[in-house]
DOKOLVO-954992 format. One line per 8 residues: number of its first residue (from 1); for each residue z, y, x of C-alpha. Coordinates in Angstrom, 2 decimals. Each point is the difference from the previous one (the first is absolute). Example, Ala and Ser with C-alpha at 12.3 -4.5 7.8 and 13.67 -1.06 7.14 Angstrom:
% DOKOLVO-954992
1 = 7.80:-4.50:12.30 ~ -0.66:3.44:1.37
END
This chain:
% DOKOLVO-954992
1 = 49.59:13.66:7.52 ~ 0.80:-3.78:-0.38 ~ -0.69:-2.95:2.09 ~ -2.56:-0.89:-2.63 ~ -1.86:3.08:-0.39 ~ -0.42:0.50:3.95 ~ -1.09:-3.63:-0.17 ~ -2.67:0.64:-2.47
9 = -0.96:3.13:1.71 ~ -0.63:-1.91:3.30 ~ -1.88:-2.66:-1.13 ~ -2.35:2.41:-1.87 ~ -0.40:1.81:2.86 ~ -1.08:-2.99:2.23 ~ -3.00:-0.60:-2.66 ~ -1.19:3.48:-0.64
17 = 0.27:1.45:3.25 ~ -2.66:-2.34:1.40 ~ -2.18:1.10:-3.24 ~ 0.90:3.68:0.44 ~ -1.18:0.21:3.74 ~ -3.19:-2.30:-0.88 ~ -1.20:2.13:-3.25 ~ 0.45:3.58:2.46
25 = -1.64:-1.89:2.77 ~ -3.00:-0.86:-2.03 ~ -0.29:3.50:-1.64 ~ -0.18:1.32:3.43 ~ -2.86:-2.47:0.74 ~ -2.21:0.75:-3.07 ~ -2.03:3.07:0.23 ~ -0.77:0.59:-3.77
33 = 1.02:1.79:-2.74 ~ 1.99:-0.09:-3.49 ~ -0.37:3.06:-2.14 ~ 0.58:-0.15:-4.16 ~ -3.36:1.33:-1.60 ~ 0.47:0.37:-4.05 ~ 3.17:-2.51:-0.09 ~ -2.20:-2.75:2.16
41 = 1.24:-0.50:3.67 ~ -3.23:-0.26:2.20 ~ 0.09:-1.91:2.82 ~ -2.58:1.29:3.11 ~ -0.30:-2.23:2.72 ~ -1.76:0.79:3.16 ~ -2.66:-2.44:1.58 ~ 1.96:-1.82:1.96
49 = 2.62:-2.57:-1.11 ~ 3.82:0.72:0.74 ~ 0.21:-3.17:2.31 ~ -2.42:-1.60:2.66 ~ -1.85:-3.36:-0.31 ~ 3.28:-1.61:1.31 ~ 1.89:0.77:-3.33 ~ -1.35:-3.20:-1.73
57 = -0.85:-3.65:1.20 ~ -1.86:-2.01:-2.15 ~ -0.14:-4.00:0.76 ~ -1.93:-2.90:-2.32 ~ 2.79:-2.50:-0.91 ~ -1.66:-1.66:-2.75 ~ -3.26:-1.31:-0.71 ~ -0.74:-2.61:-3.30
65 = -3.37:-1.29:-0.79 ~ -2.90:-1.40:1.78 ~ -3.27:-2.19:-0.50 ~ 2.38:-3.11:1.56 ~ 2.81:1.04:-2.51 ~ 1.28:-2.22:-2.63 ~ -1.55:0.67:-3.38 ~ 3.09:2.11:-0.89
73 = -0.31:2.03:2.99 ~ -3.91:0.96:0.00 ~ -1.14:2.54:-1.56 ~ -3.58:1.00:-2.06 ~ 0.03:3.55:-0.55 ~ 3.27:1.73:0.22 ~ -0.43:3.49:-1.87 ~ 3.86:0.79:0.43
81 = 3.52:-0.59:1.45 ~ 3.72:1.12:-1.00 ~ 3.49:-0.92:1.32 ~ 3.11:-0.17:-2.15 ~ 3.61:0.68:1.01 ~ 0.52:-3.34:1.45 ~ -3.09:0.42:2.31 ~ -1.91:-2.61:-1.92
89 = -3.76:0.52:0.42 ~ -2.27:0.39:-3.37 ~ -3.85:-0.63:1.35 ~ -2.77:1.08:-2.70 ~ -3.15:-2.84:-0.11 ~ -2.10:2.00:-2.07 ~ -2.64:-2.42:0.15 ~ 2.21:-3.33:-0.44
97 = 1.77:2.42:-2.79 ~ 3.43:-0.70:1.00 ~ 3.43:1.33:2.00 ~ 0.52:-2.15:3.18 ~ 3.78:0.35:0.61 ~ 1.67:-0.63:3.49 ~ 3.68:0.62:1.47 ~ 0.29:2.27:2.79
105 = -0.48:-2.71:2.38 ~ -3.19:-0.37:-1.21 ~ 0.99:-3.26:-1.83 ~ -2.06:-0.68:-3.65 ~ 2.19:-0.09:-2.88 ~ -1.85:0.50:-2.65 ~ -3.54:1.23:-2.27 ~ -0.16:2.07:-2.57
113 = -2.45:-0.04:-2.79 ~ -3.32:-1.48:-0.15 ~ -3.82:0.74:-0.99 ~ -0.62:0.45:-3.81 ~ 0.40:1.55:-2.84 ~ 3.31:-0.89:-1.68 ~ 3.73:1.36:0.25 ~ 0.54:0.63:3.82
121 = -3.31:-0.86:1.14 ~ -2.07:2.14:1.36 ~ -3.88:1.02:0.70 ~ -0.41:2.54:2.72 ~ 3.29:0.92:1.14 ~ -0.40:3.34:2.68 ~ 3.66:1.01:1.13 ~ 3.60:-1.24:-0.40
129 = 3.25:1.94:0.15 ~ 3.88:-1.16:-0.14 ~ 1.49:2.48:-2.68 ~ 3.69:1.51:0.50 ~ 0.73:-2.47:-3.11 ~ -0.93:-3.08:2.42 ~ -2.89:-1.08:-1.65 ~ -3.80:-0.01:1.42
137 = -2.57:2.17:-1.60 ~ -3.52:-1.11:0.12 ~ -2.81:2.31:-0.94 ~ -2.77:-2.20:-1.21 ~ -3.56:1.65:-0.09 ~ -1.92:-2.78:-1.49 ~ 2.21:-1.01:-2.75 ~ 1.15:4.02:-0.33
145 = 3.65:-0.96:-0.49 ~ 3.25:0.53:2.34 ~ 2.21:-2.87:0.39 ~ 3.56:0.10:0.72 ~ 1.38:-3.28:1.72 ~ 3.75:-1.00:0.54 ~ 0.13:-0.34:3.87 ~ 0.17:-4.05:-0.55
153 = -2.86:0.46:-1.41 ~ 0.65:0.11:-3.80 ~ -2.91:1.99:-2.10 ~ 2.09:2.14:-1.94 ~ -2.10:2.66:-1.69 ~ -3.86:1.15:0.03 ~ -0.67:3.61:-0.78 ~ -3.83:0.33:-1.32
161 = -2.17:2.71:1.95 ~ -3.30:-0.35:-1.92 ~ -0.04:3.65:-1.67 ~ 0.24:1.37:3.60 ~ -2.95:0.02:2.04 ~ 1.50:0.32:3.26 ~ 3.14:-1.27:1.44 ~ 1.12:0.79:3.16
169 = 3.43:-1.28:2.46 ~ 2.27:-0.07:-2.25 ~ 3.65:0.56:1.26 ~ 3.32:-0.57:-2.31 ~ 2.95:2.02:0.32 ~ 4.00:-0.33:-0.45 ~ -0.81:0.75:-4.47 ~ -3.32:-2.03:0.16
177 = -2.01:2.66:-0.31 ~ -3.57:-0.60:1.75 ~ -1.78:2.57:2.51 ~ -3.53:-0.77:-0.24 ~ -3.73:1.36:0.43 ~ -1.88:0.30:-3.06 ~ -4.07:0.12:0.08 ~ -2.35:1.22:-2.67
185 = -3.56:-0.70:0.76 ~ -2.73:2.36:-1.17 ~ -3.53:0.10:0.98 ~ -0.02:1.91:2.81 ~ 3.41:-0.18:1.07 ~ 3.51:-1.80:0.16 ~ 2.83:2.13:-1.02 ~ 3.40:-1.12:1.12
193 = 3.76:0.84:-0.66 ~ 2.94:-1.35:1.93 ~ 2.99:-0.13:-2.99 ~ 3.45:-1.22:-0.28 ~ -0.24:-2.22:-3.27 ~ 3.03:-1.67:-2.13 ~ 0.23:-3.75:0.02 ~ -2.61:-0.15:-3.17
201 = -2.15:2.17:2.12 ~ 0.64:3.44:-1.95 ~ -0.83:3.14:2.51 ~ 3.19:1.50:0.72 ~ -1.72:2.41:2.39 ~ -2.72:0.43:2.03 ~ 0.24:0.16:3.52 ~ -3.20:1.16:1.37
209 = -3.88:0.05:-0.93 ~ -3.41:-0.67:1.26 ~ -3.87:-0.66:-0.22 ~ -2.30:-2.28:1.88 ~ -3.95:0.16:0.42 ~ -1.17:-2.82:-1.84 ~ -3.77:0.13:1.00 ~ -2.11:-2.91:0.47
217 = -2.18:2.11:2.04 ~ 2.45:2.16:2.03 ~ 2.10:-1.74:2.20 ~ 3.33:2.42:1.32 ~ 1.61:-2.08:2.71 ~ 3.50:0.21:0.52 ~ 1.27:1.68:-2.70 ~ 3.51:1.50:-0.15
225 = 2.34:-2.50:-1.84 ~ 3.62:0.15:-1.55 ~ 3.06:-1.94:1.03 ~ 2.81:-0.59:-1.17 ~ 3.69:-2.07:-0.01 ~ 2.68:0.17:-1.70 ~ 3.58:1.04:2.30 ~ 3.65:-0.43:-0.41
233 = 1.76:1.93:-3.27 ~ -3.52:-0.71:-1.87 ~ -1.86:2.95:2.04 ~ -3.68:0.01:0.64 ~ -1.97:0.18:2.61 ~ -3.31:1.07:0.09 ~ -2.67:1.63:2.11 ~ -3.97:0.81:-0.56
241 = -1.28:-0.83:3.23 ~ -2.91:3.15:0.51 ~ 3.90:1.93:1.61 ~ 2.87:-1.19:1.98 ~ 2.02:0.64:-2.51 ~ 2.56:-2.18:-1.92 ~ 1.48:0.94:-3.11 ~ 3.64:-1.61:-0.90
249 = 0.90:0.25:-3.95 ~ 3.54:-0.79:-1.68 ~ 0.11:-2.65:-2.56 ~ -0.90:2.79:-2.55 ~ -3.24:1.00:1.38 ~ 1.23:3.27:1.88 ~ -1.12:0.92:3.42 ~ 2.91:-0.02:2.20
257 = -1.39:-0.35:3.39 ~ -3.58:0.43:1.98 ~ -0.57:-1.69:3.23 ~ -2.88:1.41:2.39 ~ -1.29:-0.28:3.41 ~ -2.15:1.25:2.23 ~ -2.96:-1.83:1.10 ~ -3.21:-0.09:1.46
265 = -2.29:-1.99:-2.09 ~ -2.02:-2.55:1.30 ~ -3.91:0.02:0.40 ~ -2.16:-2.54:-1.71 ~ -1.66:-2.17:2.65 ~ -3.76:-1.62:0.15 ~ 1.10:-2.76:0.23 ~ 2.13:-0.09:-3.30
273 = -3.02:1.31:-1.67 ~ -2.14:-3.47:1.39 ~ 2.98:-1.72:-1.17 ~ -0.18:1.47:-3.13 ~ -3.60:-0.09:-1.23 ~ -0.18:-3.50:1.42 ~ 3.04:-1.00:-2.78 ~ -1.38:2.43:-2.37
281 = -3.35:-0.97:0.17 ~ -1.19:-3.40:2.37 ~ -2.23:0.32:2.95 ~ -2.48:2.19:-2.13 ~ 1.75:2.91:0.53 ~ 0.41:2.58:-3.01 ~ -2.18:0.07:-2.81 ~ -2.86:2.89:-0.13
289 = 1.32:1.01:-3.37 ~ 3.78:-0.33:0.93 ~ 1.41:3.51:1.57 ~ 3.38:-0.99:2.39 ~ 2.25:3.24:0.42 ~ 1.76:-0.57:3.50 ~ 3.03:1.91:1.10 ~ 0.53:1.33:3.35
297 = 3.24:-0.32:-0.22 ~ 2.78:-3.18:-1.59 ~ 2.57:1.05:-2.60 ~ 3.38:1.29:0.89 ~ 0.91:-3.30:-0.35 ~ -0.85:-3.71:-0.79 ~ 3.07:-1.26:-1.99 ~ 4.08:-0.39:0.07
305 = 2.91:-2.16:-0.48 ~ 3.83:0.80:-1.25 ~ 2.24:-2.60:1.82 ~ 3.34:-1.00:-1.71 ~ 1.90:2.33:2.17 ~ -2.30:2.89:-0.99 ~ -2.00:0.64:2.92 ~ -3.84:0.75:-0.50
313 = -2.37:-1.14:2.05 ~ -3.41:1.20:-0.08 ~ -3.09:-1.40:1.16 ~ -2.23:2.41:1.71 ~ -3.32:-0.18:1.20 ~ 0.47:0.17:3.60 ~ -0.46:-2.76:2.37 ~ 1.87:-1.17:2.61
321 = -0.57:0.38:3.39 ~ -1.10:-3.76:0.47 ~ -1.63:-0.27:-3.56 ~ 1.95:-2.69:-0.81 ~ 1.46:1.78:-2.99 ~ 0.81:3.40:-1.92 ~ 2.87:2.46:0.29 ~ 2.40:0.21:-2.50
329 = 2.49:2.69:-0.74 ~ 3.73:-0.43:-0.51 ~ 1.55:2.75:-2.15 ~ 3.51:-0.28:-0.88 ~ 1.82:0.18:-3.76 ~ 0.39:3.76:0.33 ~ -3.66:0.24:0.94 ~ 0.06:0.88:3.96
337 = -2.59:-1.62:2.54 ~ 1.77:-2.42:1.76 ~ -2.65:-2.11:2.24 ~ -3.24:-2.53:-0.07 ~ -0.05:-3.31:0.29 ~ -3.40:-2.07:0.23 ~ -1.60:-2.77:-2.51 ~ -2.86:-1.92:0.07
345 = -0.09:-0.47:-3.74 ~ 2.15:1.70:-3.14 ~ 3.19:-0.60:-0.66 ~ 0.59:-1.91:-3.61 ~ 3.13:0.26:-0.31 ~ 3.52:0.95:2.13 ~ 3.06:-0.81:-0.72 ~ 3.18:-0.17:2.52
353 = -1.82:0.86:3.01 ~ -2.41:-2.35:-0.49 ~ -3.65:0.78:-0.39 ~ -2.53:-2.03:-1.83 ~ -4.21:-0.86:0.42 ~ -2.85:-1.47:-1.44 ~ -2.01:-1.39:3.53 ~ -2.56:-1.81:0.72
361 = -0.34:-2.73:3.28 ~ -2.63:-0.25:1.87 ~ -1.80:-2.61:-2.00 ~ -0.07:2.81:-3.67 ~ 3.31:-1.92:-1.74 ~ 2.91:2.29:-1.40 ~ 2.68:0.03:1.24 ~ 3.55:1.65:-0.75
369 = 1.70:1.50:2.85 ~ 3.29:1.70:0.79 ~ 1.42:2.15:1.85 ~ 3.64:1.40:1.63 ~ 0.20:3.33:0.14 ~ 2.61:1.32:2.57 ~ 0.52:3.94:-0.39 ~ 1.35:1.63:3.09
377 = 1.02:3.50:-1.51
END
């Protein structure tokens, strides 16, 4: 063998060796199971995460808005927040009906849009996402259109919603095609259907379907929900939340993969049911006509998250020990359990190890926050 080649062979070797002894080291650590069930590989993980609380450190390092802010830095209502590959920060004011942008130093640079009704204006503006095309996607509710922006802020294109009744998170992938939730409202219910749509908003396929109770009388509190996001190679992600169970489908609509994991679901408390009848209903307390079905026990789960490197990280129901926040569980690519980290509020958006908030201070204003995230597996 030549110089060359045993040069080649050597440097390889110093790269995947390391990789080779860390991928068999955390295979020994993980205690679940991969079997192939009808061409799908199913992922079981046990109850506890492959890695302890000291696999993850998560520090504030950023922090933009406040009542003493300039005007460019305060904030009315923020409904929404997205990051684009340059770690510039997109924040939603659904009420001011415009996109606050700021570098990731926090510095202003620039708005987006304002309130009205002509090209790139906008009414009631509920979420924003950056699209793998570099553009930002607005889904406006009140003027039922989505708006595509240049990142510089440039309307480009408006795409009318008003034959659909319900619009939900859109997200854009790699061909433009749109993964959405679609509502239909009928008298005594809300039927839903989460689809992958073409850029004129043609069904390709659906992805999953499901009704609500739409009662005046009968409330059902916390109702299982769907979530979803949209991965790398175009996949989806989605999940209905009454199972710990997460459902991975190829840019075709195929099931490829199924993530689960044990659990012990959480109780419902007395004092989220005060909470709740007190936001629900005032001091009066429920209605005597109005029946409240209560269950004993939350959903499998209250939402998730797809960061950029393809980790999902769920937000559970379960406090922490201090009740200064929730858990939330860290599952790789591949679908294994990896560990928890805490968070006072949702994350809105991660991208590079870098974690994103809606907050409020102590005095009600928004704020947006970020946060490092160190992994230590």
């Amino acid at each position: 063998m030549k110089n060359g080649q045993w040069m080649a062979l050597a440097i390889a070797a110093i790269f995947f060796f390391p990789c080779f002894v860390s991928c068999k080291k955390e295979n020994a650590l993980w205690k679940g199971k991969t079997t192939e069930e009808n061409g799908v590989i199913v992922v079981r993980n046990p109850a506890n995460p492959m890695f302890g609380k000291d696999a993850c450190f998560v520090e504030e390092d950023l922090s933009i808005g406040s009542p003493r802010s300039e005007e460019e830095q305060a904030f009315s209502e923020i409904a929404s927040v997205a990051v684009d590959r340059e770690e510039n920060i997109y924040v939603l004011d659904s009420k001011e009906a415009h996109i606050q942008v700021f570098n990731k130093a926090g510095i202003y640079l620039r708005t987006i849009g304002k309130k009205g009704q002509g090209p790139g204006e906008m009414r009631l503006p509920i979420n924003i996402s950056i699209t793998p095309g570099n553009e930002v996607l607005v889904n406006d509710r009140g003027a039922r259109f989505l708006h595509f922006f240049a990142l510089e802020g440039e309307h480009r294109r408006s795409i009318s919603l008003a034959r659909i009744q319900s619009f939900s998170r859109p997200l854009v992938d790699s061909k433009s095609n749109i993964v959405a939730r679609l509502g239909t409202f009928m008298p005594d219910r809300v039927s839903y259907v989460l689809a992958k749509l073409d850029p004129s908003l043609k069904q390709l396929f659906p992805v999953f379907s499901y009704d609500v109770d739409n009662l005046p009388d009968i409330y059902n509190v916390y109702p299982p929900d769907c979530f979803w996001a949209v991965g790398r190679d175009d996949n989806i992600i989605w999940g209905y939340s009454d199972k710990y169970e997460l459902n991975i489908l190829n840019k075709d609509g195929r099931l490829v993969r199924r993530i689960i994991r044990d659990y012990a679901p959480v109780k419902t408390t007395d004092e989220e049911k005060r909470d709740w009848i007190k936001f629900a209903f005032g001091n009066k307390g429920v209605p005597p006509d109005v029946k409240v079905n209560w269950p004993s026990h939350h959903n499998a789960f209250h939402s998730f998250i797809v960061d950029d490197s393809g980790r999902i990280i769920v937000e559970t129901y379960e406090k922490a020990v201090d009740e200064r926040g929730v858990y939330y569980d860290v599952f790789d690519s591949e679908g294994r359990y990896l560990t928890r980290l805490v968070l006072k509020t949702p994350p809105r958006a991660i991208r590079k190890d870098k974690l994103y908030t809606i907050e409020e201070d102590e005095e009600g204003y928004q704020l947006v926050k970020r946060y490092s995230v160190t992994w230590g597996y």
